[in-house]
N, C-alpha and C positions, 0 to 999 in steps of 0.2 A: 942669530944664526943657529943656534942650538935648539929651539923653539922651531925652527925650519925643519932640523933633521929628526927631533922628536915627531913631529906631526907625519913626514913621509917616513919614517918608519910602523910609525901605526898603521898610516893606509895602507904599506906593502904588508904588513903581519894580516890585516883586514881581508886585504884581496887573497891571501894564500888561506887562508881559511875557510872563504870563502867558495874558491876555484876546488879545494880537495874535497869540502862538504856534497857540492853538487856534481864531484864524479863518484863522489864513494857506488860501488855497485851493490845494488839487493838480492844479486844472484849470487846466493852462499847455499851451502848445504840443508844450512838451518832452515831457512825459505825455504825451498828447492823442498823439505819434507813434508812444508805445511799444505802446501799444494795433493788436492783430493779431488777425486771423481763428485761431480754435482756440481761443484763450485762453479761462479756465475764468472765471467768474462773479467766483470769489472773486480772480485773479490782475488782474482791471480793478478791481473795489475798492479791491486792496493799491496798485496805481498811481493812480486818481484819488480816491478816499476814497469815502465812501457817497453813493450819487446823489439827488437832490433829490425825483424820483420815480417809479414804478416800476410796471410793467403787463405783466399777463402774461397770456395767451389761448393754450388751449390745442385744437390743431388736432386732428385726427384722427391724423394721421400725426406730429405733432411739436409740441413746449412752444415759443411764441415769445415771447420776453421783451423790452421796451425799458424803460431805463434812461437817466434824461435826469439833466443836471447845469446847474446854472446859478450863475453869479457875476456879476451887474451885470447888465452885456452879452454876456458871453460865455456860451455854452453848447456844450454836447456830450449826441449821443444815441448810445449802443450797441445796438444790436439783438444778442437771442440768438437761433441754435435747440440745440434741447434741448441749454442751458446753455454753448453754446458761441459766440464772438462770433463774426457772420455777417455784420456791417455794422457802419459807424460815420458817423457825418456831425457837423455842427458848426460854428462860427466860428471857430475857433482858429486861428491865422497867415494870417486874412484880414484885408482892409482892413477896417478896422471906421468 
């Protein structure tokens, strides 16, 4: 019986470790400054993770993308053109 509760207490320590690991968010300040004008589509992903949500309108002359992220209260938006970031605005390292 103690062999029982050793083993479900492992998998319950397993699963919370698990479940915190995969919400931890990448939208922190620190991200949030490594983000620069040029940077490719895919290289603000690798830094803030996949964005909450995603709009793209495509001009005559050029693809403009925005990319929004949100956790709670804090958010960030990147703006592309053709795929590259052209702006950025957001909450992050302000008073909230």
């Amino acid at each position: 019986m103690r062999q029982v509760k050793m083993r479900f207490a492992f998998l319950l320590f397993a699963a919370a470790t698990l479940l915190v690991s995969c919400n931890s968010s990448k939208l922190t300040p620190t991200n949030y400054d490594q983000i620069t004008n040029g940077m490719s589509k895919a290289q603000v992903e690798q830094i803030l993770g996949k964005p909450t949500t995603k709009e793209t309108k495509d001009m005559i002359l050029f693809s403009k993308s925005t990319w929004r992220w949100e956790d709670g209260k804090k958010f960030a938006i990147v703006t592309f053109k053709n795929d590259e970031v052209d702006s950025k605005d957001g909450n992050l390292g302000r008073d909230r």
